[in-house]
C-alpha positions as CSV (number, residue, x, y, z in Angstrom):
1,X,-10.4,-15.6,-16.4
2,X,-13.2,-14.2,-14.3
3,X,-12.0,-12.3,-11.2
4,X,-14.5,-11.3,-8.4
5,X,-12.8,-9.3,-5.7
6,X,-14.0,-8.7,-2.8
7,X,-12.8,-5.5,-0.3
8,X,-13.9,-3.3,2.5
9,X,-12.7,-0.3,0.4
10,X,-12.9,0.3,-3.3
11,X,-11.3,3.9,-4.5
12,X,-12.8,6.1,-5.5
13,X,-15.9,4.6,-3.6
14,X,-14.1,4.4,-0.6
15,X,-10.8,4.7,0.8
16,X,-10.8,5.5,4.5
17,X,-7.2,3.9,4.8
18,X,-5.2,3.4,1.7
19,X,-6.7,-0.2,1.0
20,X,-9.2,1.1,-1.9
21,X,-6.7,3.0,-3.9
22,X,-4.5,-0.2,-4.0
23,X,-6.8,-2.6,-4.7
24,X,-8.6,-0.3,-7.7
25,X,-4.9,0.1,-9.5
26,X,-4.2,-3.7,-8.8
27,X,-8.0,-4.6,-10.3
28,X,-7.5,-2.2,-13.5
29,X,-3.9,-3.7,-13.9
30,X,-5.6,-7.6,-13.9
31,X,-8.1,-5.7,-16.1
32,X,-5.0,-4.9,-18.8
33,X,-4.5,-8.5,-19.1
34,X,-7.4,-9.5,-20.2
35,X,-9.3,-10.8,-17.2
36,X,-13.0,-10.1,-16.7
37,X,-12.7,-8.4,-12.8
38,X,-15.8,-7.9,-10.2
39,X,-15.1,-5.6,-7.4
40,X,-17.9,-6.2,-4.5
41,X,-17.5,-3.4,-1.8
42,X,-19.8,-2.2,1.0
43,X,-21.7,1.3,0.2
44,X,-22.4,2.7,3.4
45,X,-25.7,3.1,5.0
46,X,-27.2,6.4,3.8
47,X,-24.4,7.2,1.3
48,X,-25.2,9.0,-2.2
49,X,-24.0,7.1,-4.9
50,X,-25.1,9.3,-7.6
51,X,-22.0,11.0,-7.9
52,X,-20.4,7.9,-9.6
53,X,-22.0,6.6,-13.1
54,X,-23.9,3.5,-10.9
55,X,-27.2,1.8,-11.5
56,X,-29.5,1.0,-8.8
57,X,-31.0,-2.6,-9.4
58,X,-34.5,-3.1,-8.4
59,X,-34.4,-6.3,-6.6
60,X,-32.0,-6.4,-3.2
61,X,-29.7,-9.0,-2.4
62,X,-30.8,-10.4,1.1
63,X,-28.6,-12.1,3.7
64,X,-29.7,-14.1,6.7
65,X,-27.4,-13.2,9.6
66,X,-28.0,-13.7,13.2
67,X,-31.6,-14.8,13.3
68,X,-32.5,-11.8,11.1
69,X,-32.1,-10.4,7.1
70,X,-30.3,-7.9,6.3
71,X,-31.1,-6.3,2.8
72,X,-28.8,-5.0,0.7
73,X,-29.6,-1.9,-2.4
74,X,-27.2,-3.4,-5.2
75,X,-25.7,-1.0,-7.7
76,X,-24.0,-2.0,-10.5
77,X,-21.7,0.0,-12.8
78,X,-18.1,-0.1,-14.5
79,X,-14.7,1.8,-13.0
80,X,-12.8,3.6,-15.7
81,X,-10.1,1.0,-15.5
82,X,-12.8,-1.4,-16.9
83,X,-13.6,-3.3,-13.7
84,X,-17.0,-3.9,-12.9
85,X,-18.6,-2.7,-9.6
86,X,-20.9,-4.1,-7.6
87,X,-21.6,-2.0,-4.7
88,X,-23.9,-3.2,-1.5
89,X,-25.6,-0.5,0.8
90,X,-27.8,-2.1,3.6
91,X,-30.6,-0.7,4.4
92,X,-30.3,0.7,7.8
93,X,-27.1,0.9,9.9
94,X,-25.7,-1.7,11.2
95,X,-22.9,-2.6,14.1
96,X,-19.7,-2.4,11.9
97,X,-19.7,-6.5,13.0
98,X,-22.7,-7.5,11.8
99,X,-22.1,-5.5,8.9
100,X,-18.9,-7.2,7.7
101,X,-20.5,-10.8,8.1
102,X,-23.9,-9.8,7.0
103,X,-21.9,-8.4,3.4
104,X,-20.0,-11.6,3.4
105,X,-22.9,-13.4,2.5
106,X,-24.4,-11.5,0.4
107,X,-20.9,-11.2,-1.5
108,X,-20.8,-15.0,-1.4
109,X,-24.4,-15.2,-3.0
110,X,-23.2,-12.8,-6.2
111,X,-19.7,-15.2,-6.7
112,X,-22.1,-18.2,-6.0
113,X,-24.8,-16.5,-9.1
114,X,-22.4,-15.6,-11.0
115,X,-21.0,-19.8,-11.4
116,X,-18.4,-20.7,-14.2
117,X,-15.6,-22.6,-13.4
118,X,-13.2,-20.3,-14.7
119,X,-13.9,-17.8,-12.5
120,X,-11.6,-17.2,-8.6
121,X,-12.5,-15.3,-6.0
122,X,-10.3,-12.7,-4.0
123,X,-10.6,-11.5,-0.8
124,X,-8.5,-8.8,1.3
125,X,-8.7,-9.6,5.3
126,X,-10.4,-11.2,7.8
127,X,-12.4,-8.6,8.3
128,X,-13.9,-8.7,4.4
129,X,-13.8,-12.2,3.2
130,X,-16.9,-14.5,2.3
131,X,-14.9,-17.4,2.8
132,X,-15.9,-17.1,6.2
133,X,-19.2,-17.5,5.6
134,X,-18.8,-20.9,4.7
135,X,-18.7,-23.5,7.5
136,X,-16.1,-26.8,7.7
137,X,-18.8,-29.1,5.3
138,X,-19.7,-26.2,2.5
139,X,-18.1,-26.4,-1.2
140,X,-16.5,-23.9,-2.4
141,X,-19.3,-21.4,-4.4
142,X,-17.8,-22.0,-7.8
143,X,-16.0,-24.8,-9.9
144,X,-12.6,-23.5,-9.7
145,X,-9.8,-23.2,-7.3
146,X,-10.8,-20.1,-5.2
147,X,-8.5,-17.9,-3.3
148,X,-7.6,-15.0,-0.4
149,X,-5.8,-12.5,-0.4
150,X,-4.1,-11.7,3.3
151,X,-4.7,-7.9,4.2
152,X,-3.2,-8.0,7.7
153,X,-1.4,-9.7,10.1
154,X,-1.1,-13.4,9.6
155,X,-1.9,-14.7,13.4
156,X,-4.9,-17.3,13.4
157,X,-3.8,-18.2,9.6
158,X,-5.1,-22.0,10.6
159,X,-8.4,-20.4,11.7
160,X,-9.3,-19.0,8.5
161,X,-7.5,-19.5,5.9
162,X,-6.4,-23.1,5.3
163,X,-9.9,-24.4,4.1
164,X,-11.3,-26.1,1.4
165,X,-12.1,-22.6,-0.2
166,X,-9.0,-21.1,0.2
167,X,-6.4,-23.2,-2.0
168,X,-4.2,-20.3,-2.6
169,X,-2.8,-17.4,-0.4
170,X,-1.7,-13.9,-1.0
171,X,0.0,-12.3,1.6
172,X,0.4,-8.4,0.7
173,X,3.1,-6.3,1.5
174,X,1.3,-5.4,5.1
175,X,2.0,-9.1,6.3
176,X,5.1,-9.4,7.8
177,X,5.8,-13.7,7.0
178,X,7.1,-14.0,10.5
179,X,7.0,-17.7,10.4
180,X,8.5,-18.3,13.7
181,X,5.8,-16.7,15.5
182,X,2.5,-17.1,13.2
183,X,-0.3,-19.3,14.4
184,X,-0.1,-21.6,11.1
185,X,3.2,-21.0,10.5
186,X,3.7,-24.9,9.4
187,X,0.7,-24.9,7.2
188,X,1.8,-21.0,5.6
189,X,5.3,-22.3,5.1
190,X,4.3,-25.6,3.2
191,X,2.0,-23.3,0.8
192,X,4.9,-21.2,0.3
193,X,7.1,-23.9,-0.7
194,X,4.9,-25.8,-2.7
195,X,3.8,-22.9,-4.9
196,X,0.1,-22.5,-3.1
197,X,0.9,-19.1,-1.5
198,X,2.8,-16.5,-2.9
199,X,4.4,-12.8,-1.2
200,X,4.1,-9.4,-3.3
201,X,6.0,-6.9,-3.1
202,X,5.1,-3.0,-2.7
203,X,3.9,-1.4,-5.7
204,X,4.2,2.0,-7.3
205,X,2.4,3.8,-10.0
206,X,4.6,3.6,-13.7
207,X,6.7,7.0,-14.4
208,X,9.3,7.7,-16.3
209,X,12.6,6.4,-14.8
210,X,14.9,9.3,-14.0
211,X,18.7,9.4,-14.7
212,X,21.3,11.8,-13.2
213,X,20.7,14.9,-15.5
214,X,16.7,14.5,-14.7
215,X,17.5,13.8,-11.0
216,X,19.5,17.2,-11.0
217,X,17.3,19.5,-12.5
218,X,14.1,18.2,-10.3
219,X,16.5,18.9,-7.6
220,X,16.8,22.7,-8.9
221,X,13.4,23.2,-9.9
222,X,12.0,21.7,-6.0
223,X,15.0,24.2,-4.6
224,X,13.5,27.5,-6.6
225,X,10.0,26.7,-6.1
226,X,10.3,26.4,-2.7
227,X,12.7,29.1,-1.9
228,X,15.8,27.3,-0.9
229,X,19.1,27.8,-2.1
230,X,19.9,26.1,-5.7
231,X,22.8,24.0,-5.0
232,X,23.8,20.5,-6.0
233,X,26.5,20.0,-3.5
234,X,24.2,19.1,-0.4
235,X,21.8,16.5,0.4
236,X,18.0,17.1,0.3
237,X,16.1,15.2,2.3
238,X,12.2,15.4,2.2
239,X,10.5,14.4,5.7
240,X,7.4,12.8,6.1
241,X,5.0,10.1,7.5
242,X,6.5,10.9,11.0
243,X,6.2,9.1,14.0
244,X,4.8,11.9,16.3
245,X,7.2,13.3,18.8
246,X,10.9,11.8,18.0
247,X,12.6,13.7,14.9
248,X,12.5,17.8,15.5
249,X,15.8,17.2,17.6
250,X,17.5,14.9,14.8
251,X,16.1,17.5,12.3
252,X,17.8,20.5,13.9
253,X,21.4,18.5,14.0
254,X,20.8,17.6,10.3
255,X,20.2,21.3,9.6
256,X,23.1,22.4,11.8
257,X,25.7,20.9,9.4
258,X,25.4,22.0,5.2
259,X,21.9,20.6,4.4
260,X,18.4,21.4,3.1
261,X,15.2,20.1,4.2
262,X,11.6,19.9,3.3
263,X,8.8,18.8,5.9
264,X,5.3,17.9,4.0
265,X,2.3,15.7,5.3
266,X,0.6,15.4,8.6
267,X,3.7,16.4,11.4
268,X,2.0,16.1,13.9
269,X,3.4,16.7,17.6
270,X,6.3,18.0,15.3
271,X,4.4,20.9,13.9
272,X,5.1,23.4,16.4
273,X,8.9,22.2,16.2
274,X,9.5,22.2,12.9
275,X,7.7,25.6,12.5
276,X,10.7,26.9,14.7
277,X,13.6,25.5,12.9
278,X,12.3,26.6,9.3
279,X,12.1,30.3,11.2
280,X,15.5,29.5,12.7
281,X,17.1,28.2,9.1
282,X,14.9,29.9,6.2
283,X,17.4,28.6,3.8
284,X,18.0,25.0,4.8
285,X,14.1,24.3,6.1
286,X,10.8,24.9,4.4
287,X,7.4,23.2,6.1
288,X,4.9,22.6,2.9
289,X,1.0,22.4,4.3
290,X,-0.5,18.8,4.3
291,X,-2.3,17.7,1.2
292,X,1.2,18.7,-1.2
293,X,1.8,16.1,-3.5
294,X,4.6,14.1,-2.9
295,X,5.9,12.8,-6.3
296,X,7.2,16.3,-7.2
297,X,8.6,16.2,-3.9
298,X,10.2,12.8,-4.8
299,X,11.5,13.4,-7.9
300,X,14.1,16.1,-6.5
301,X,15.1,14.8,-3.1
302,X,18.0,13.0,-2.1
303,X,16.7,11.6,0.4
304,X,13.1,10.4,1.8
305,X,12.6,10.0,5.7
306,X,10.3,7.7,5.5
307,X,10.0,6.2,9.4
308,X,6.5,5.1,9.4
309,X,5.3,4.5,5.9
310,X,6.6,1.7,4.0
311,X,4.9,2.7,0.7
312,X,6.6,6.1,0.9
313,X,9.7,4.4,0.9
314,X,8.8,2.8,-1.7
315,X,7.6,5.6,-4.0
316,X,11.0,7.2,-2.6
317,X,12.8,4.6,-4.0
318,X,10.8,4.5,-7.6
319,X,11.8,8.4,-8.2
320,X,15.5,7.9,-7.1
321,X,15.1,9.0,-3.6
322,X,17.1,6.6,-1.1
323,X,14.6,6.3,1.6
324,X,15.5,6.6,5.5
325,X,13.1,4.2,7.5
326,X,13.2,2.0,10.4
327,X,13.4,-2.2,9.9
328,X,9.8,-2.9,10.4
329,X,8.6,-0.1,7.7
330,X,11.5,-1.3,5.0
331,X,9.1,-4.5,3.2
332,X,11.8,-5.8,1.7
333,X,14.7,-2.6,1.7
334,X,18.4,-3.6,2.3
335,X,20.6,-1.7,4.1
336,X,23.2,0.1,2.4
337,X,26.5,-0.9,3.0
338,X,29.3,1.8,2.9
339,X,30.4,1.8,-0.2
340,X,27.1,2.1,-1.8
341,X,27.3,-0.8,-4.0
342,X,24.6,-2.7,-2.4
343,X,21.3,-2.5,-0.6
344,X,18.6,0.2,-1.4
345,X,18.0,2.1,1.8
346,X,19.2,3.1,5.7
347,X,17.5,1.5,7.5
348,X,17.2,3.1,11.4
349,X,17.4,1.3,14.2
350,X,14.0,2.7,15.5
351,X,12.6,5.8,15.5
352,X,14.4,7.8,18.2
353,X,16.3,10.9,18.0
354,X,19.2,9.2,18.6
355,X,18.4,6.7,15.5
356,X,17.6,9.1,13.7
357,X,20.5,11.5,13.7
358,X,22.9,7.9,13.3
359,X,20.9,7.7,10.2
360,X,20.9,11.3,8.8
361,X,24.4,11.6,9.4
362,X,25.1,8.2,7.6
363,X,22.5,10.1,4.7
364,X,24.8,12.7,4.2
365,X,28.6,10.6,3.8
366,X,26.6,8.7,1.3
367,X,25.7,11.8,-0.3
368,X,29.1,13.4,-0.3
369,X,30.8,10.0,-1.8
370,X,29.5,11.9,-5.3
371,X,29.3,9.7,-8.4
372,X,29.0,6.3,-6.4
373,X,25.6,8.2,-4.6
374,X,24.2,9.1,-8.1
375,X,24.9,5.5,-9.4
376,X,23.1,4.4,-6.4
377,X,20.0,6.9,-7.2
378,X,19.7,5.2,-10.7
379,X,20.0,1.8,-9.4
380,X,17.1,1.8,-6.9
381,X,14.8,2.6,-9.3
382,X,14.6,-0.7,-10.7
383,X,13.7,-2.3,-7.1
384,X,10.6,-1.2,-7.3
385,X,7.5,-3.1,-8.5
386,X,5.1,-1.5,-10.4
387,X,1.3,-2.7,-10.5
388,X,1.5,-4.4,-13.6
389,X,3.9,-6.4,-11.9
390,X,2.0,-7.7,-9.3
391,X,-0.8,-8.2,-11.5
392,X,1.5,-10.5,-13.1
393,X,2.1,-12.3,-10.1
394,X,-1.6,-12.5,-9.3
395,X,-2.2,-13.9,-12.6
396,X,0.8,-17.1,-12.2
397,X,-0.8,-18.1,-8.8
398,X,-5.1,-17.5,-9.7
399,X,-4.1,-19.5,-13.3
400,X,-2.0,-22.5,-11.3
401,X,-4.5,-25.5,-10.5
């Protein structure tokens, strides 16, 4: 099958928020199973493109928008995944507005050349989606069933989404199916039951799964490069994607008891604060600069605070980490229960101090219940999706009719 996908962000083109990196490993995964894929993504206005292998075609893709055209420079080339890339840079700058719907038509003209009726069409929010472009009377651009993918929230799903165009839905792991309170909840639900929409789960990138003697020795090898005590007997909990301001003071009663820490990414507020406690417990606290690659980090932590990134958690949960989060980052976690036999996470009650200390102190009587904690370490490793996985899931819903 023919895939054209169409995004606001395409790594490494772009990726000013996390969107282009996700949708590249989910396009080279589609790519893997033998589909033909098209990524269309904006180039913007006065960026160099030569620093990718791209070809500049001659003759510009032109969109009539507002009265006016806007032209578009169209270079083409191939990812290393094997998806083909069709870039659009408009000629001037534009209001990020008239950008978007100026780039849906034009994005909407290439599916429309391109014909076949094998062939679907993706798009990733409501921002970036040429579906819009089409009014209440227009047939869809190509013979097949076409489809969206839902980047965002899913308020206004009636206003967009349920058209002729849009016979199937996606709803990533960023939209929350809150079906009481969506506009279109009716519609959303009878797609969901009927097999025309479909939820995925967060992904992770494949690694080797890691048992107990692997999950101990990361643990040694992350205490001795980073100058903390090598011990197995307590719990160490990596902290990052912070909400600003609310975790120094549950930090420094976690560290007050017999516990390690390590402190990595953007801390924000916390900074200052953690900077203190690491001088204040040298042996229990070390504060990695930003840019430190987590999977290492992963790999030997018990634990993963994880309050405000739900794809941390995630990746927490892939390495054997149990992540700490709060209910509206856990997409999908279950709360452990005390004996450790089910759920995959602990989940916070928000993220205050007060939550917060509740759940590190819950963190480490988990950790201290021994071999029932390193079952559970192994066991949450096979909650996690991989891309492959979703691709899978993208392929059953763009192959139904």
């Amino acid at each position: 099958m023919r895939v054209f996908n169409v995004a606001i962000e395409l790594a490494p083109f772009s990726d000013e928020t996390g969107l282009g990196t996700e949708v590249s490993k989910l396009l080279g995964a589609l790519v893997k199973r033998g589909h033909d894929v098209r990524a269309i993504a904006p180039l913007d206005a006065g960026a160099d493109p030569s620093g990718h292998p791209l070809a500049r075609r001659l003759r510009p893709v032109v969109a009539a928008c507002e009265g006016r055209e806007v032209r578009f420079t169209r270079f083409e080339g191939r990812a290393a995944s094997g998806v083909n890339v069709d870039l659009l840079q408009p000629a001037e700058a534009l209001p990020r507005r008239l950008l978007l719907e100026a780039f849906n038509r034009a994005a909407l003209e290439l599916v429309r050349a391109a014909g076949g009726s094998d062939a679907a069409c993706l798009a990733w929010n409501r921002e970036c989606a040429p579906f819009a472009a089409l009014d209440a009377a227009s047939t869809p651009p190509i013979g097949a069933a076409n489809y969206v993918v839902v980047q965002g929230a899913i308020d206004g799903f009636d206003e967009w989404a349920v058209q002729a165009a849009a016979r199937r839905v996606i709803l990533t792991r960023r939209s929350a199916i809150d079906l009481g309170s969506a506009d279109g909840s009716a519609a959303l639900a009878s797609m969901l039951d009927d097999g025309r929409a479909i939820a995925l789960p967060l992904a992770v990138d494949e690694h080797p799964a890691l048992g107990p003697t692997e999950k101990a020795s990361a643990k040694a090898a992350l205490q001795a490069t980073y100058g903390l005590p090598v011990r197995a007997d307590v719990p160490l909990t990596l902290f990052a994607a912070l909400p600003g301001g609310a975790l120094a003071e549950a930090v420094g009663a976690y560290l007050r008891g017999e516990a390690q820490a390590i402190a990595a990414g953007d801390l924000g507020a916390d900074a200052a604060a953690f900077g203190a406690l690491a001088e204040r417990y040298p042996d229990r606290l070390t504060v990695l600069p930003e840019g430190t690659g987590a999977d290492g980090l992963l790999a030997g932590a018990d634990f993963c605070a994880a309050l405000a990134d739900p794809t941390l958690a995630a990746r927490a949960m892939s390495f054997g980490a149990v992540p700490i989060t709060t209910a509206a980052c856990a997409e999908g976690a279950v709360d452990l229960e005390p004996s450790l036999q089910s759920g995959t996470a602990i989940i916070s009650d928000g993220p205050s101090a007060a939550a917060a200390i509740e759940a590190l102190g819950r963190a480490v009587s988990a950790f201290h219940l021994g071999k029932p904690f390193a079952a559970l370490a192994t066991r949450i490793q096979g909650h996690v999706a991989t891309w492959p996985v979703c691709a899978e899931r993208f392929e059953q819903i763009l192959s139904a009719r």
